[in-house]
Structure formats: C-alpha cells, structure tokens
N, C-alpha and C positions, 0 to 999 in steps of 0.2 A: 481280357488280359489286363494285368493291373501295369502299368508303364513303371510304376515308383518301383515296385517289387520285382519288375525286372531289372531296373536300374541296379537297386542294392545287390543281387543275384551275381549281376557284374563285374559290379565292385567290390566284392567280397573275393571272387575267381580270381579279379585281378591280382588283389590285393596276396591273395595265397599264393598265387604264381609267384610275384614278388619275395615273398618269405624261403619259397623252397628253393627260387636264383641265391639269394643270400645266405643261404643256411647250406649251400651245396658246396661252401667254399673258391667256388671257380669264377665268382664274379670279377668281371673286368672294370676298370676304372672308369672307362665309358655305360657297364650300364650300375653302377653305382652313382651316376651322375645323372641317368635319365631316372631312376627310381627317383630321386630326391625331387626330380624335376614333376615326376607322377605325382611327389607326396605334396606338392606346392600346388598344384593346379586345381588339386577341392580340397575341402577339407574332410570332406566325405571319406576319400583315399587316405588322410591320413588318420581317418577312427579305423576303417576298416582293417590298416595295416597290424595298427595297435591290438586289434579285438584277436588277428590269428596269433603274435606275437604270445600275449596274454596265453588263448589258447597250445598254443605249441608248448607252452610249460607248463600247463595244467596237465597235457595228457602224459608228459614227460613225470611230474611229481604224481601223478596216479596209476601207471604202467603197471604197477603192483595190485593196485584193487581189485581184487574179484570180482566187485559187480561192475567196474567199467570194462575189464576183459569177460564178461560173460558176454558181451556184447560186440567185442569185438571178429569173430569170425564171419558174422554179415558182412560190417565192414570191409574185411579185406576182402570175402567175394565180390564187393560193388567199386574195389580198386581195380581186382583182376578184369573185371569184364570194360573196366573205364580203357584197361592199360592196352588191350586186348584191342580196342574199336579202332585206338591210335597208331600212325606209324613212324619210326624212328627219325626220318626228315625232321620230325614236328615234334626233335627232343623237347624243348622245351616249353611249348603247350602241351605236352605230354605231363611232363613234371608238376605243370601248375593245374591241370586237370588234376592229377592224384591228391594234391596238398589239398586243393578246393573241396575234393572228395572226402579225402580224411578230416580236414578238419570241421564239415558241414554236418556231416554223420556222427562224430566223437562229440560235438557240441551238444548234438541232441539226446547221449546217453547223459552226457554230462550235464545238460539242464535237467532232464527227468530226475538221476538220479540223486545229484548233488545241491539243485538249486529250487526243485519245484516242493517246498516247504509250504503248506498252507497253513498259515494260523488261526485258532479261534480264541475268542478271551472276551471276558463279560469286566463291568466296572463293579464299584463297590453298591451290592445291594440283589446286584442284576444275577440272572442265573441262563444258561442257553441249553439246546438239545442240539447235536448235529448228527447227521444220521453220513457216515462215511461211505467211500464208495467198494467198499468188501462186504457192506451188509451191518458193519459192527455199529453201535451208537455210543457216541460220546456226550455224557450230560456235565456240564460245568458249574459249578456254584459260584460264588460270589469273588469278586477280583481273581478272578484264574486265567491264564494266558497258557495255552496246550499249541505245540506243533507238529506238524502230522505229515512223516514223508515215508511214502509208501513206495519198498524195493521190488525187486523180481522174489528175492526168497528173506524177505523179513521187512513185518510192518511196525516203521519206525514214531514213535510219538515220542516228545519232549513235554513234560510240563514245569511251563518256567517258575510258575508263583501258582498258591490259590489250592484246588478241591477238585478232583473230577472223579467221575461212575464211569467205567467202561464195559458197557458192554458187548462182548467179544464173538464176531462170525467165527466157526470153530474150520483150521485149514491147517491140519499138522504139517503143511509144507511152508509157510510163510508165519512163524513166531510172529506172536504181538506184544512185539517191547516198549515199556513205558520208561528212557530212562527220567531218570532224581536227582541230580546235583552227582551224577559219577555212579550211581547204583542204575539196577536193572529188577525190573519188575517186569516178569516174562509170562507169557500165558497163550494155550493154543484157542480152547473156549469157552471162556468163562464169563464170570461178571466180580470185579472186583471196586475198591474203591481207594482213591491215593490222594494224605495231604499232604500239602507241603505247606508249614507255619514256623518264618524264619529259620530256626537251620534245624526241624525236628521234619520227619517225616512219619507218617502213617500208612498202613495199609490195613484193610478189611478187604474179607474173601466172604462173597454172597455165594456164588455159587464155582463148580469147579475147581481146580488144583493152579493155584500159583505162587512163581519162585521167586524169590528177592535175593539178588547173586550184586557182589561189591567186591572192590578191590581190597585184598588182605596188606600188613604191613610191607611183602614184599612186593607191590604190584601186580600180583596173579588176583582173577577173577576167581571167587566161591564163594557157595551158593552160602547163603547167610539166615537164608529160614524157606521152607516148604509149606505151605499150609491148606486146609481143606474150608469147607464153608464154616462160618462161624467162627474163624482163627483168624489172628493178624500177627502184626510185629508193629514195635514201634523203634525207631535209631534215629539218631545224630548224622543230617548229611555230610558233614564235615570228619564225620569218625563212625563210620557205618555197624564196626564192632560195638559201639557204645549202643547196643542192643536189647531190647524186652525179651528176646528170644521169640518162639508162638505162641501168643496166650489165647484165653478164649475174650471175645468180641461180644460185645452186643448191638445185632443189626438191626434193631430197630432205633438204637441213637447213632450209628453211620449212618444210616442212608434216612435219617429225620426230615434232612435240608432239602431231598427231592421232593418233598410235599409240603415246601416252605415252613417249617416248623426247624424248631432247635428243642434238645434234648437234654435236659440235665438229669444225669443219674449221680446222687451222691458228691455234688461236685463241689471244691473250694470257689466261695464265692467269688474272688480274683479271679480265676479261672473261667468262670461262668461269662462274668461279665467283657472279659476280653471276646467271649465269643461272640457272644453278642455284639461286640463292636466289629466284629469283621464285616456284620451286615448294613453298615449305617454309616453316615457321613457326620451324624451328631450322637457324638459319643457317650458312652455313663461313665464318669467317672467315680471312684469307690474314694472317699478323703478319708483318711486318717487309717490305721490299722484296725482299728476294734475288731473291725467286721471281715478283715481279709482271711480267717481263716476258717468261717462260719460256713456251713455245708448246704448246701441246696439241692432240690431232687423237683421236678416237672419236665412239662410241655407245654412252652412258648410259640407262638405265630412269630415267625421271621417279620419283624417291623414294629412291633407291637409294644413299642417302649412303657405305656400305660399295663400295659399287664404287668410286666416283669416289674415297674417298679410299685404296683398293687402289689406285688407277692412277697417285695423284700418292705415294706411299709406293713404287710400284716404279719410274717413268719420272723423279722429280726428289728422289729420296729424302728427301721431306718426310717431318717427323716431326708425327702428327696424335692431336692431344688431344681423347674427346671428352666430354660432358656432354651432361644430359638438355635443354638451351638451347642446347648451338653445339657447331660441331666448328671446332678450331683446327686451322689448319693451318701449322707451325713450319717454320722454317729445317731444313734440314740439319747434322747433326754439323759440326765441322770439325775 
C-alpha cells in the first residue's frame, strides 16, 4: 500500500465532504469556522478543497454534454450502492461519501474526455510516423503540431500548424475528424492528406471518400466539398467559402514529402522556393522580380539545396550566392 496515496485519497474525501457541507446551504457558523480551521492546518487541504470546487463547476458547465452524460449512469449506480452501504445517523459522512464519489468518478470522465489530448509535432526539417491506438497512422511532415483526443463515439485530431497523412482504421461508429482553423475534415476509412500554410488550407484524398464540412455565413455547419481518391479542395481558413471547389489532385506531388522529396509540377518559381523553405532553417531567398514568375517542373530531395539551385543556375541561369544562413538566388547577367 502506497501511504502518500492514501493520504491524498483522504484528503480529497475530506475535502468533498467539506464542499457538499457548504454547498448544502445548512452550514452553521461553528463549522464554517472549523472548515477554515481544516483549510489552515495543511496546505494540502486547501488545494484539495480548491481542485472539488474547480471540479463542481466543471460538471455544472458540462451537465449538457453528451459525452460526459454518456458516462454518467455508472456513476449514479456507484452513488446508489455508496448511499445504500450508509445509514442516516451518519448524514453527513453520508453526503461527503457521495460528493467524494461523484466527484472522483466525474473527474475521470472528465480527464479522459476533456483533458487527455496527446500531441505530436516535428520541428523544421524534421518529419515523424505515429502509429495511434485504433490502428490508424498518422505521418507528420515538417514543422507540424497535430492533437489527438480520442471519444467513445468520435476520434478527435486537431492540427495546429504544418502537413499531416492520415491513415484511417475504418469504424463507422467513431468518425475520424481532423478539425482546421473551425472546418472539419471527416472520414470513416480512409487515407487522406491536410495542409495547413498560413491561413490556406489543403486537402488530397489517396484513398476512400472524405468530407470537408465548415461553418456557412449563418453559423450552421455544411458540408463544403465530398471528394473520392484523386480529388481535393483547396480554402481559406478564415473564409472556408473562398473555395477551389473538388478539383482533380495529383498524388504523386501530395504525398512526395513521404519519401522526403518535394515536387514541382509547373510551379511559379516564388512559390517553388517558399516550399522549399519550409524544409530548412537556411533559407533561398529569390532578390529582385525577374525570376518570380518563371515556372519550374521536377523532383527535389528534401535538403538538397545544391540541386535545386544546380536547376535554377542551369534552366533560368540564376546566379546563386550562398552562405552559412541563406542561399541567394540573383538575377541573370545581362
């Protein structure tokens, strides 16, 4: 038996006895004066009082949630049976048994559900595989920060910044939602892919059916694009209407980055080289306009700054400056 963790066990019991004396209105002025005298004696007693207090208006501001009342009918069976064991002499160990009950149980839907968020996130360069616990795999690209809080009937991911591959265990009872800045990228199972680059977001569908649903001008949630393998959408997280609509995708330049490569199909060389800087701490910079609008098509090694600027030194005869912080990339002679 561990003594400390009986201790807190204790002092958490007490502590809830204490809250459902003060919350029951009937308190007398003598023990509002030995509670105070409770909360001076450790200081232990006065977190634990704090932590039900905290608690008791968490369950109060979530009494409406679905998934903390799916949870609740355990609970009130492990009230009955508490209330059940006690007898009425011992009102008020009675009381503080139930509160201790309710609120050690409510705790535990309510860490699982509301606080037990795992995150994963790679720096700039860096890329990770996490293999989740439904089966599904999540692969991160470069500077991406994903959160991952899994319900009873829906698995919830956040991605904060950055690139991720989802690959999805298929469970038509628990959606796999990715939201985006207020949008929802839903999927039961699939494999899709989602970026997020300042306020624009991406989505590519490798395989299976996924829905991209966002809030319209009136605050209702609709669905904003459907798509099949080979299709994406492209929007504005700040204005999720400002929309591509489903166009057709090419997955061999999404999902490039999984085999550390970058992809340029056709690309404005501005454009090209931003992406390139997402993988690197020492940047290329493009000087002057000549060349911002100049189009470029290959396949880069993610790192590889000597290729990419071998390709713009032989196809737009830039002339590239570089240092141990940037690689300049100049105009052409004239």
């Amino acid at each position: 038996m561990n003594p400390k963790r009986e201790l807190d066990k204790s002092i958490r019991a007490q502590a809830a006895d204490w809250l459902a004396r003060q919350q029951s209105g009937a308190m007398s002025a003598t023990e509002s004066d030995a509670l105070e005298q409770w909360l001076q004696a450790n200081p232990l007693h006065r977190q634990a009082f704090a932590q039900c207090q905290q608690l008791a208006l968490m369950t109060d501001f979530l009494k409406e949630d679905p998934e903390l009342n799916a949870g609740l009918p355990e609970i009130r069976k492990a009230v009955r049976r508490r209330a059940q064991s006690l007898r009425a002499p011992y009102q008020w160990r009675w009381l503080g048994a139930i509160a201790a009950t309710i609120l050690v149980l409510v705790a535990g839907v309510i860490a699982r559900d509301y606080y037990a968020i795992d995150y994963y996130q790679t720096e700039i360069g860096g890329q990770r595989v996490v293999h989740l616990e439904d089966g599904s795999t999540l692969m991160l690209n470069t500077n991406t920060r994903v959160g991952v809080r899994y319900q009873r009937k829906q698995r919830s991911l956040f991605l904060e910044r950055g690139e991720a591959f989802f690959m999805v265990a298929k469970n038509p009872e628990r959606p796999f939602v990715v939201a985006v800045r207020g949008s929802e990228v839903r999927a039961l199972g699939t494999a899709f892919n989602v970026a997020l680059q300042a306020d624009r977001v991406q989505v590519g569908v490798t395989q299976g059916i996924v829905e991209v649903r966002a809030e319209d001008a009136t605050g209702e949630t609709q669905q904003l694009a459907k798509m099949l393998p080979g299709q994406g959408v492209r929007y504005t997280a700040t204005n999720p209407r400002d929309s591509s609509g489903v166009v057709p995708v090419n997955l061999d330049q999404v999902t490039a980055w999984q085999t550390h490569r970058i992809y340029f199909d056709n690309e404005r060389l501005e454009d090209a080289i931003a992406e390139y800087n997402r993988y690197t701490t020492r940047k290329m910079v493009l000087v002057g306009d000549a060349l911002t609008n100049q189009r470029i098509s290959g396949v880069f090694n993610i790192g590889d700054a000597d290729g990419l600027a071998f390709a713009l030194e032989q196809g737009f005869g830039a002339r590239i400056n570089k240092t141990d912080q940037r690689i300049l990339v100049l105009e052409p002679r004239q």
